[in-house]
C-alpha positions in Angstrom: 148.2 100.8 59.7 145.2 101.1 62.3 144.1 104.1 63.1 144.0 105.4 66.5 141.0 105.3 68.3 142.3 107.3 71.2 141.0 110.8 71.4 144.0 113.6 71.0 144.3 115.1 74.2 142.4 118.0 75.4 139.4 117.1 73.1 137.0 116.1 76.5 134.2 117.9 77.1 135.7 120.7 79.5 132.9 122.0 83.0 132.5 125.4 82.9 133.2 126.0 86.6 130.6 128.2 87.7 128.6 128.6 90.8 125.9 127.2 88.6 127.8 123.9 88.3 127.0 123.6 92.6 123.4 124.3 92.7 123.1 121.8 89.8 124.8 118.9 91.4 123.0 120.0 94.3 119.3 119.4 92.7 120.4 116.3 91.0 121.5 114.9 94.5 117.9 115.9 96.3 116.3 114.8 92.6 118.2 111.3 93.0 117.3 111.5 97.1 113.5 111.8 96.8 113.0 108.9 93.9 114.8 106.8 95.8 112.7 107.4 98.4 109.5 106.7 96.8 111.1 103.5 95.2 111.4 102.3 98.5 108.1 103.7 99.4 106.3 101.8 96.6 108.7 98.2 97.1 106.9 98.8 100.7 103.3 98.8 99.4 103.5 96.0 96.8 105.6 93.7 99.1 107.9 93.1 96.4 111.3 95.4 94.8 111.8 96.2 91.3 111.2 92.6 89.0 111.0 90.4 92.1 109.4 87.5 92.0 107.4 86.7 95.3 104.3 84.9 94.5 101.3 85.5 96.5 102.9 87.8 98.7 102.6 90.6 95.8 100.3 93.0 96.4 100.3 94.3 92.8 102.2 95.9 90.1 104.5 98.6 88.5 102.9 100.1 85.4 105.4 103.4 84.2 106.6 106.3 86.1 105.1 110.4 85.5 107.8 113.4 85.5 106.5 115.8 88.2 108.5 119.3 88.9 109.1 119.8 92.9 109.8 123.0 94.2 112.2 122.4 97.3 114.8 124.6 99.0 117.2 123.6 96.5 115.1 125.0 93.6 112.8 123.6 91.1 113.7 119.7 90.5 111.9 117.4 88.0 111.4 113.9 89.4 110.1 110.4 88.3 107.2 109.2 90.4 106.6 105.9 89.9 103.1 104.5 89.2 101.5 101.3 90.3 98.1 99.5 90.7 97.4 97.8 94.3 94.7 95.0 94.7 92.0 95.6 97.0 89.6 92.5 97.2 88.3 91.9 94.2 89.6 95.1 92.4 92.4 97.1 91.8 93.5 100.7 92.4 96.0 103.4 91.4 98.7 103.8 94.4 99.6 107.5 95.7 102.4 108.3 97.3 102.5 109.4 101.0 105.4 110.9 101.0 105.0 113.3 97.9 101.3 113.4 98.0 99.2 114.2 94.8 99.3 117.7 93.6 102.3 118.5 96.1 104.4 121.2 93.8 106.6 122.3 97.1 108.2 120.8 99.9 106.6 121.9 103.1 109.7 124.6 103.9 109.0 126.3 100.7 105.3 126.7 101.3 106.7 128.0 105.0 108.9 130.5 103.7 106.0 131.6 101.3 103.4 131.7 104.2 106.0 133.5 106.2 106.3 136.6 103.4 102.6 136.1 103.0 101.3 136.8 106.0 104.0 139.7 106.4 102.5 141.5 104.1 103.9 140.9 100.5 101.5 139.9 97.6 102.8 137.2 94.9 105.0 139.7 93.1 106.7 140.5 96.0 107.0 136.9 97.3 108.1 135.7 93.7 110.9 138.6 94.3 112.0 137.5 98.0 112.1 134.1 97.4 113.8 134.2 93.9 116.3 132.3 95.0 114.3 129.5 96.0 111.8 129.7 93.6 114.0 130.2 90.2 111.5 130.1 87.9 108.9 127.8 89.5 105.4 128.3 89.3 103.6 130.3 91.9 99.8 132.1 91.2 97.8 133.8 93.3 95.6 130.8 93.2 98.8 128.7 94.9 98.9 131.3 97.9 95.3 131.8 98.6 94.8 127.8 98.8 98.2 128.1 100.7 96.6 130.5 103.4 93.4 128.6 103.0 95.0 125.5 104.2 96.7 126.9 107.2 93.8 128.7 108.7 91.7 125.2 108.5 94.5 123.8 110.6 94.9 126.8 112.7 90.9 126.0 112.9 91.0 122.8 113.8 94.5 123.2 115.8 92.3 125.8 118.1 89.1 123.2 118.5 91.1 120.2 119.4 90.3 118.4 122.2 92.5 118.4 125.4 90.9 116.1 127.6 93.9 113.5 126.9 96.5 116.6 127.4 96.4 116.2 131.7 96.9 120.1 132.2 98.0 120.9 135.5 99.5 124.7 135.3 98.4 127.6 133.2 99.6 130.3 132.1 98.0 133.0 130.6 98.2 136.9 129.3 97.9 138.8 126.9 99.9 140.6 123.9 99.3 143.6 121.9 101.2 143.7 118.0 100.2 146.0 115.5 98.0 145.6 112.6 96.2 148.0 109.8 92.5 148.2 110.7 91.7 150.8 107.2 94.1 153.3 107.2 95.7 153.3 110.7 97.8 151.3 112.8 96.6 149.9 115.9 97.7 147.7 118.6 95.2 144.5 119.7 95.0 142.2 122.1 95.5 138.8 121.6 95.2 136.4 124.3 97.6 133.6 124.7 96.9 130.2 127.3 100.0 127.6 127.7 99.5 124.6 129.8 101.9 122.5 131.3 101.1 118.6 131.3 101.6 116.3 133.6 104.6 115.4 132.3 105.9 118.6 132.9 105.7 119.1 128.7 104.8 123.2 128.4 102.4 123.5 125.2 100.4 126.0 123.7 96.8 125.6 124.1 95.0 128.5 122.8 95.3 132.0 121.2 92.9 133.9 119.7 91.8 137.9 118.9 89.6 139.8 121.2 87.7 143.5 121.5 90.0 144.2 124.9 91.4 142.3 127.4 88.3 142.2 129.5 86.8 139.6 132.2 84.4 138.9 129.2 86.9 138.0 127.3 88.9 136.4 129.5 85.5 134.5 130.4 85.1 133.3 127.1 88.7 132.1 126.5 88.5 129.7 129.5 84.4 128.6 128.9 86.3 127.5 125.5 88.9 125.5 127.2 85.7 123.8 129.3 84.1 123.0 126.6 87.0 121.0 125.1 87.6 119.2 127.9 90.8 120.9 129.7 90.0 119.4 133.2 90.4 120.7 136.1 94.1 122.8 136.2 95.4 123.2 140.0 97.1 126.6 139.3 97.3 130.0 136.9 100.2 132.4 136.2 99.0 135.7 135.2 100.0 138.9 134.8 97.6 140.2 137.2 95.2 141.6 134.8 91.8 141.9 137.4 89.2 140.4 135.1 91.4 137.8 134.5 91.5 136.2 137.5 87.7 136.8 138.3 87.1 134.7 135.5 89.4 131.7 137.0 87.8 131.7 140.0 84.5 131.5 138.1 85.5 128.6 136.4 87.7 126.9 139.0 87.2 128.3 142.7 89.7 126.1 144.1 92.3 127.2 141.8 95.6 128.8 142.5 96.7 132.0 141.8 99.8 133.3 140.9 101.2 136.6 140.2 104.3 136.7 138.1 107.0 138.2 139.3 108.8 139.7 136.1 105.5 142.3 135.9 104.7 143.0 139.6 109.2 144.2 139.1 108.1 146.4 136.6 105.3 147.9 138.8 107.5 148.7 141.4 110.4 150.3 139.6 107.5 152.5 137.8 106.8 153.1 141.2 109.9 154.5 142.4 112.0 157.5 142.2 115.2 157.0 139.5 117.8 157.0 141.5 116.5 154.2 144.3 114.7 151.9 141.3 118.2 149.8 141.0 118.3 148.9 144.9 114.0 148.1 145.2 115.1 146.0 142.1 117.2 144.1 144.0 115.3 143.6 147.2 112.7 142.1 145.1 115.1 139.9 143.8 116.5 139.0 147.4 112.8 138.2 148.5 111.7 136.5 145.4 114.6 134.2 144.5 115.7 133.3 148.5 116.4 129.2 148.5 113.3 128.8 151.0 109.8 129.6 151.9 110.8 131.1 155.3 113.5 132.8 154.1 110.9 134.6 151.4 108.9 135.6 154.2 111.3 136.8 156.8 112.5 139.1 153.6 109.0 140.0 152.7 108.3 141.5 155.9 111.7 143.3 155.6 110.8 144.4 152.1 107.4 145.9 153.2 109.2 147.9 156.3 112.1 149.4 154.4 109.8 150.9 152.0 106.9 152.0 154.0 109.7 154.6 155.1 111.4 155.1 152.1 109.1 155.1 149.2 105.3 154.4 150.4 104.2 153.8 146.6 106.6 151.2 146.0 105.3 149.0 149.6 101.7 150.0 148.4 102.6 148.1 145.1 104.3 145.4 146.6 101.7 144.9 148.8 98.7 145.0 146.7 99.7 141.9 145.3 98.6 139.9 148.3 99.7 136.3 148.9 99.3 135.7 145.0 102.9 136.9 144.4 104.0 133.8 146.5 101.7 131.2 145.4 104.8 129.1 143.9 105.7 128.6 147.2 103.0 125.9 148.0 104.9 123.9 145.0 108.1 121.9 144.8 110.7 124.2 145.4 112.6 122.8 142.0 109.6 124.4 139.7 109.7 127.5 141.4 111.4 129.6 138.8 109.0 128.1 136.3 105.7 129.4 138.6 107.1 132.6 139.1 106.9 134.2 135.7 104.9 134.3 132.7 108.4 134.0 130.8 108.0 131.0 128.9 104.7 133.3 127.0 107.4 135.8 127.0 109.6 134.5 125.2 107.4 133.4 122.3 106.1 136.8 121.6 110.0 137.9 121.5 110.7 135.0 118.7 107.3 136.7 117.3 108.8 139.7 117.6 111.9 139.3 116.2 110.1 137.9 112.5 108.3 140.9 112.8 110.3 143.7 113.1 111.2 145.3 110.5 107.3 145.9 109.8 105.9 148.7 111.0 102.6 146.6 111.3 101.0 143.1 110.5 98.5 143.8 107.1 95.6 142.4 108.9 94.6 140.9 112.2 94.1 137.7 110.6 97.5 137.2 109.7 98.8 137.3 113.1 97.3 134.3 114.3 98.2 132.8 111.2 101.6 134.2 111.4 101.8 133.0 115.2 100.5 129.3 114.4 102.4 128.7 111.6 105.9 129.6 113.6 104.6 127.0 115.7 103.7 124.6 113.7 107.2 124.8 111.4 109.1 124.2 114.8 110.4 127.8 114.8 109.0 128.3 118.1 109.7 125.4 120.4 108.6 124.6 123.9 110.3 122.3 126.6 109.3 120.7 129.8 109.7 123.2 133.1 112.5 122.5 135.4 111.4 120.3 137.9 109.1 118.1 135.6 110.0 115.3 137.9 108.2 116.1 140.2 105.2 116.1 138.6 103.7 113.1 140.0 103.9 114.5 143.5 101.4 117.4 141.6 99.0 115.3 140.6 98.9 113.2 143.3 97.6 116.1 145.7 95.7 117.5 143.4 93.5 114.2 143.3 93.9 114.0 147.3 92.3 117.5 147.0 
């Protein structure tokens, strides 16, 4: 009688169901996702797939594959990079990926993440701790993170030399923030100065940020003699916070230039201004002023503004008017951008998301690392601008700033 190939039951291989068994199938799916990838990378830059015959439309051939291990956010992965020699004229050459370069050991997001920790203030122990999970057992030096740092303030370099003359700005918007760093053995607050333009397109971007002794009309100066030199153009207003020196060196640079005062800080000025128990109702005449639906409606409240609280409170008129026909610049603009002119809030609310990364640090560990911090937030998409309302009507901008 034959004997019974089947296998008893129960004598399978049993899974060990685990958590384990996820992250695995996990790192096998992103293993399987990235050589396909560079298969079809490679079948791009020969002209031909895998044993396809094509004639003279081959631009050269497979020869093996290399094991590399990549470091992405789903953990350490080896892959299979294929190899290949392309012909070029008379001779041939090795090709290199451009989608997992040579060298590459991490995705981009993991070299993020380590940047991030970093630049907060942890050395490699620390970031080997933190990103554990991430990491699980892949190789990080010291080496890794200075060439990591290295890399990013090259960009940030080159990101802060760029030239803007193809960028069209037409608003600015400037000021300046103070986060803590270490200088030796204390904690101290400095100023770093911030410049966003708006395009003609309506498109806000950052254009500029950089460390400085104090938030001076020198430094100012220099900020903007930068932005001349690579080619900014001629913008046809500024929103600032109403630091003095500030707007001495705009008119310096542009004369014709518009000014305006935001509106968020001259509101804090005037509450600062006034006694407690009235600050809720001079808030909210500003507001009636500031946000009425048209320009002679902000003026007839304006002049209404300035009597009430002559009488009432003298300090908070004095404020109010100090600010001159500045605080109502955005006025001579299409009424649809006017809540974008009014404020410095789009700066704002990047130094809030800068913030947030930061806070549970008493301080940054050098002043280095918060421009490094900052431009690396930026440039992993964390911090994201958009166009300003009324971006259609940017056309009409331009066009009278050329008729000027």
């Amino acid at each position: 009688m034959a004997d019974d190939t089947k296998k008893p039951v129960g004598t399978e291989a049993k899974v060990v169901w685990s958590p384990e068994v996820l992250e695995a199938a996990i790192r096998r799916r992103i293993r399987e996702t990235i050589e396909t990838v560079l298969e079809a990378e490679l079948d791009a830059a020969l002209g031909a797939g895998l044993s396809a015959r094509v004639g003279d439309q081959r631009r050269g051939y497979r020869h093996g594959i290399r094991t590399r291990t990549l470091t992405t956010s789903g953990g350490p992965t080896v892959v299979e990079v294929p190899r290949a020699r392309l012909r070029e004229g008379s001779r041939t050459v090795e090709w290199h990926s451009e989608t997992l370069p040579r060298y590459q050991r991490r995705t981009a997001r993991v070299d993020e993440a380590i940047l991030g920790v970093y630049l907060a203030g942890g050395n490699s122990r620390r970031i080997r701790g933190a990103l554990a999970p991430l990491l699980r057992g892949g190789p990080l030096s010291k080496d890794a993170v200075s060439r990591l740092v290295g890399r990013l303030a090259a960009d940030f370099e080159t990101w802060q030399q760029r030239d803007l003359a193809n960028d069209a700005i037409r608003y600015l918007l400037l000021d300046g923030w103070y986060p803590k760093v270490r200088l030796g053995q204390r904690r101290v607050r400095v100023p770093v100065l911030v410049t966003m333009g708006v395009r003609a397109d309506g498109q806000r971007v950052l254009l500029d940020m950089r460390l400085v002794g104090d938030e001076s009309t020198a430094a100012w100066r220099d900020v903007i003699q930068q932005l001349q030199a690579r080619h900014l153009g001629t913008p046809v207003l500024a929103v600032i916070d109403g630091n003095p020196g500030l707007a001495t060196a705009l008119r310096e640079a542009w004369p014709a230039i518009g000014i305006q005062r935001c509106t968020a800080h001259k509101l804090r000025n005037l509450t600062a201004k006034a006694p407690a128990r009235v600050r809720e109702e001079v808030a909210e005449d500003f507001r009636r002023v500031i946000y009425a639906e048209t320009a002679a409606l902000v003026q007839q409240r304006r002049a209404s503004f300035v009597r009430k609280w002559r009488l009432q409170c003298p300090a908070v008129a004095q404020s109010f008017e100090e600010a001159g026909d500045e605080l109502f610049t955005f006025l001579r603009f299409p009424a649809s951008q006017w809540k974008a002119l009014r404020t410095t809030n789009a700066l704002e609310r990047i130094n809030e998301e800068f913030r947030r990364r930061t806070k549970t640090q008493a301080s940054l560990p050098s002043q280095d690392a918060v421009l490094l911090l900052l431009f690396g937030l930026l440039r992993a998409g964390h911090i994201r601008v958009r166009k300003i309302d009324g971006w259609q009507e940017m056309p009409q901008v331009t066009a009278a700033a050329v008729a000027a």
